[in-house]
One Martini backbone bead per residue (centre of mass of N, CA, C, O) as a GRO file, in nm:
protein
  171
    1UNK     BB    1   0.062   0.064  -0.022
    2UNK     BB    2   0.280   0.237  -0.007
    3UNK     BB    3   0.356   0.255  -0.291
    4UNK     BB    4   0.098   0.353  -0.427
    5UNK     BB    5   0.112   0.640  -0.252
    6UNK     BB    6   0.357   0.711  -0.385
    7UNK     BB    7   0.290   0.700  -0.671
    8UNK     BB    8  -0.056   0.763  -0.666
    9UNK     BB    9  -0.107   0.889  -0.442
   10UNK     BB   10  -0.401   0.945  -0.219
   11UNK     BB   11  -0.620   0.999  -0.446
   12UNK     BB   12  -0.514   0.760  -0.634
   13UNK     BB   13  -0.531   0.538  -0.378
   14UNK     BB   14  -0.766   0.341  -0.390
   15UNK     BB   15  -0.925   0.081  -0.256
   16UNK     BB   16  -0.931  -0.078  -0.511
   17UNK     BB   17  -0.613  -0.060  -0.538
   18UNK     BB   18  -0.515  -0.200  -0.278
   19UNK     BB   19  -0.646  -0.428  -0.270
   20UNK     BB   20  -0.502  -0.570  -0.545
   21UNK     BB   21  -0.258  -0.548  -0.430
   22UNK     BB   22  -0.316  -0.723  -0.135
   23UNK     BB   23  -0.538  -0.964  -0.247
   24UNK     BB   24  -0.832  -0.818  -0.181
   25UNK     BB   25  -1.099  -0.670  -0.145
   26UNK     BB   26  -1.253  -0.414  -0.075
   27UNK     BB   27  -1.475  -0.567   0.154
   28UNK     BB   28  -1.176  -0.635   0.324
   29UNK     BB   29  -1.145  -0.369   0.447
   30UNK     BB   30  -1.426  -0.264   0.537
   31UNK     BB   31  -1.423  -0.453   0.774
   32UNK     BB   32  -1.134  -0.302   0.909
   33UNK     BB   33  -1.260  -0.032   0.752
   34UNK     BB   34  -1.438   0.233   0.713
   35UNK     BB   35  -1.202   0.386   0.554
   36UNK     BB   36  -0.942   0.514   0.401
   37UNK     BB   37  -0.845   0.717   0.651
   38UNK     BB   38  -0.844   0.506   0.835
   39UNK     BB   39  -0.627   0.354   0.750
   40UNK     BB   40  -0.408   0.538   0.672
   41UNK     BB   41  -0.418   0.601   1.007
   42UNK     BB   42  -0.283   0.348   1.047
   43UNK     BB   43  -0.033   0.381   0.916
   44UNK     BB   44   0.099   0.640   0.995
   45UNK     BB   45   0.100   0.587   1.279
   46UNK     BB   46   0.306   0.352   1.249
   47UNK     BB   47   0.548   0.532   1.116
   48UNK     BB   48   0.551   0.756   1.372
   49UNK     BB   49   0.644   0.549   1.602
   50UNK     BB   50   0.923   0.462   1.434
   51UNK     BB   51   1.035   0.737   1.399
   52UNK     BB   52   1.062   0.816   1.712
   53UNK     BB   53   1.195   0.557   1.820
   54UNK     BB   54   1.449   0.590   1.659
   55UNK     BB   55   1.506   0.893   1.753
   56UNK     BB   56   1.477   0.850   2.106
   57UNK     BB   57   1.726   0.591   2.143
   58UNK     BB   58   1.966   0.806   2.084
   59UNK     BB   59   1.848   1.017   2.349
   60UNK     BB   60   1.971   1.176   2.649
   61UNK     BB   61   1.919   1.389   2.930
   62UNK     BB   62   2.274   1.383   2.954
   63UNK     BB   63   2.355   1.525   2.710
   64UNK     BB   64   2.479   1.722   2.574
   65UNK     BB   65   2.389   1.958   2.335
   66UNK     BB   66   2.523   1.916   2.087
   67UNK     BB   67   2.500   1.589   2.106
   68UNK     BB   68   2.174   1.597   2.112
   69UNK     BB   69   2.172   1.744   1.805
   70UNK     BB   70   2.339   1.598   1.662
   71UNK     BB   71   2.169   1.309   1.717
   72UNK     BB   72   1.913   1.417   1.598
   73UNK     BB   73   2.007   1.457   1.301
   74UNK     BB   74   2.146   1.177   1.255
   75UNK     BB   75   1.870   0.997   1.299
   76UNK     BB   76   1.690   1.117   1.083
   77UNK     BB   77   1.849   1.088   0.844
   78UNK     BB   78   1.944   0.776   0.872
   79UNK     BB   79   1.627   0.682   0.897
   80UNK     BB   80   1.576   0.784   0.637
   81UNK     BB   81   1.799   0.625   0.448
   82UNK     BB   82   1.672   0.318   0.593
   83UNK     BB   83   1.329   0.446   0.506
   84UNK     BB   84   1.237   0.561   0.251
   85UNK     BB   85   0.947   0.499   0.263
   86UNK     BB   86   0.813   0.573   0.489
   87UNK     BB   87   0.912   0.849   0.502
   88UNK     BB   88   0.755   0.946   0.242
   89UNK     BB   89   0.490   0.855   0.376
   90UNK     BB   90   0.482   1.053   0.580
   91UNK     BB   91   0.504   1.306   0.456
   92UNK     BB   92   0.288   1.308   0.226
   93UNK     BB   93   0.046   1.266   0.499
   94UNK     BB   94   0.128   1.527   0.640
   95UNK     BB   95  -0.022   1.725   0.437
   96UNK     BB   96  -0.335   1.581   0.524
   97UNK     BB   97  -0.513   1.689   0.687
   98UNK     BB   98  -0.666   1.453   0.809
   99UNK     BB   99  -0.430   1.303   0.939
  100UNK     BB  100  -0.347   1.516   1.128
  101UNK     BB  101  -0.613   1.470   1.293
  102UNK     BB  102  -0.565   1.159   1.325
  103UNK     BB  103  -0.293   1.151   1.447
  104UNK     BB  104   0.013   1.091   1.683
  105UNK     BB  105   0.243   1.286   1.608
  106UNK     BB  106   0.220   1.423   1.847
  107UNK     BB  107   0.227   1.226   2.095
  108UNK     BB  108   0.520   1.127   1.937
  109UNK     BB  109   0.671   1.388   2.014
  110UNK     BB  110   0.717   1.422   2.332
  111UNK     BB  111   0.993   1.309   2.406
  112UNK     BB  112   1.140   1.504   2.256
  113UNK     BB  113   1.017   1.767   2.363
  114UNK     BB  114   1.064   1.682   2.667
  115UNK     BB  115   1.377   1.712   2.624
  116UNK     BB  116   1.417   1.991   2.529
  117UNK     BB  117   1.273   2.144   2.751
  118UNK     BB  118   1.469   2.048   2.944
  119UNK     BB  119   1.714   2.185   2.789
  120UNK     BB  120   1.555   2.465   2.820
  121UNK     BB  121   1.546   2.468   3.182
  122UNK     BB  122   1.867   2.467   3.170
  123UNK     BB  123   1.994   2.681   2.965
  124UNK     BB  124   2.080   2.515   2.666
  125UNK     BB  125   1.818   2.584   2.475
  126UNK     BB  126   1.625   2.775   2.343
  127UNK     BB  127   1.351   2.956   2.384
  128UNK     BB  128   1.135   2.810   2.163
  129UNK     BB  129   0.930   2.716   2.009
  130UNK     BB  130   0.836   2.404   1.838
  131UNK     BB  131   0.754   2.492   1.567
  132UNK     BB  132   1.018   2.605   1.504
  133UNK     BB  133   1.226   2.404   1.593
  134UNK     BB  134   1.096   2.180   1.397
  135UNK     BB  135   1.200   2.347   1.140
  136UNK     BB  136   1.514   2.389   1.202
  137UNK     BB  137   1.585   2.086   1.288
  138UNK     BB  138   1.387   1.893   1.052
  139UNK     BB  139   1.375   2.000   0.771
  140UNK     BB  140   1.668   2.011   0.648
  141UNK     BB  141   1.687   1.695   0.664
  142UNK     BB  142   1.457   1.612   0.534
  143UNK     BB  143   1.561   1.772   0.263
  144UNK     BB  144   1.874   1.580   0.267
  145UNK     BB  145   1.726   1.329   0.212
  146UNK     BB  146   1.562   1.398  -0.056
  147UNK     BB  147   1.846   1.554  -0.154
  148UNK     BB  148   2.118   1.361  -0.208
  149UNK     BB  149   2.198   1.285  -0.518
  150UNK     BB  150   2.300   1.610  -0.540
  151UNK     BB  151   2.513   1.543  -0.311
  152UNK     BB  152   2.847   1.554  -0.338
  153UNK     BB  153   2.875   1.570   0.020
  154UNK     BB  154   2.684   1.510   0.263
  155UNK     BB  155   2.884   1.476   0.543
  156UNK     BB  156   2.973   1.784   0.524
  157UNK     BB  157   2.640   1.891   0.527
  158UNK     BB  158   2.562   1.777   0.779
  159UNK     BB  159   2.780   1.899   0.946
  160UNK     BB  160   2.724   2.213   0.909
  161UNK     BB  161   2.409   2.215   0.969
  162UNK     BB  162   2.492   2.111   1.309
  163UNK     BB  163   2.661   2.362   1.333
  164UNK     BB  164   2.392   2.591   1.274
  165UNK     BB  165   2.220   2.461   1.482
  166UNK     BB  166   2.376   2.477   1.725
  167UNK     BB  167   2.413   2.822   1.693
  168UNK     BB  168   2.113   2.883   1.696
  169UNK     BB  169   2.003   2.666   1.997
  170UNK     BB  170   2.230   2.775   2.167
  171UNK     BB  171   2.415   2.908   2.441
   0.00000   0.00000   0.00000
């Protein structure tokens, strides 16, 4: 189904074509889902708690701050490429309101933010707002991920990010 929906977008992956990739009728997918929104809420949600899980595993609230940074950005890099289809699957349901409406999206960032807030009130991170920091912090990974192969030199793209980022939230 992830294939199908990088393939031929969300509205273009209709019920009846994910049916026939996973080789089961409309009508049995409706048995387990009440629509299609309804599934992909189901699988998106399975994605970003993966995405989460993988981030915050190597993260502990007595990192030093650099390391910290540094260690978010090389995680959620990391999991981009060595998940590329979920990763991609995952961008392309944030951008659609219904989902981001019912997915675990911000519950599933709570560790993570509560480890900068962490970090915010030990007066180590900048005190921005979760939204900046969320934009500033994983926005230009996760655009380093998808352009990856246009990029010369990658890790040295990533080392400077990483330097940039610590300068920008770091006191």
């Amino acid at each position: 189904m992830v294939d199908l929906i990088l393939k031929e977008g969300i509205n273009g992956a209709s019920v009846s074509k994910i049916a026939k990739e996973a080789g089961v009728s409309p009508a049995t997918i409706y048995v387990y889902y009440e629509n299609k929104e309804d599934m992909l809420s189901e699988v998106f949600d399975e994605y970003v708690r993966k995405t989460y899980s993988y981030v915050s595993k190597n993260i502990y609230p007595q990192m030093a701050g650099e390391q910290f940074i540094e260690t978010l950005v090389r995680s959620t890099y990391r999991y981009a490429l060595e998940n590329e289809n979920a990763f991609s699957f995952v961008e392309q349901c944030s951008c659609c309101p219904t989902l981001q409406e019912s997915s675990c999206h911000s519950e599933c960032s709570i560790t993570v933010f509560d480890m900068i807030h962490d970090y915010q009130d030990r007066g180590i991170i900048r005190k921005y707002s979760d939204l900046n920091i969320a934009a500033f912090l994983f926005e230009p990974v996760k655009f380093m991920a998808m352009t990856r192969r246009s990029i010369t030199d990658p890790e040295r793209e990533l080392d400077e990010l990483i330097g940039m980022l610590q300068k920008l939230l770091l006191y």
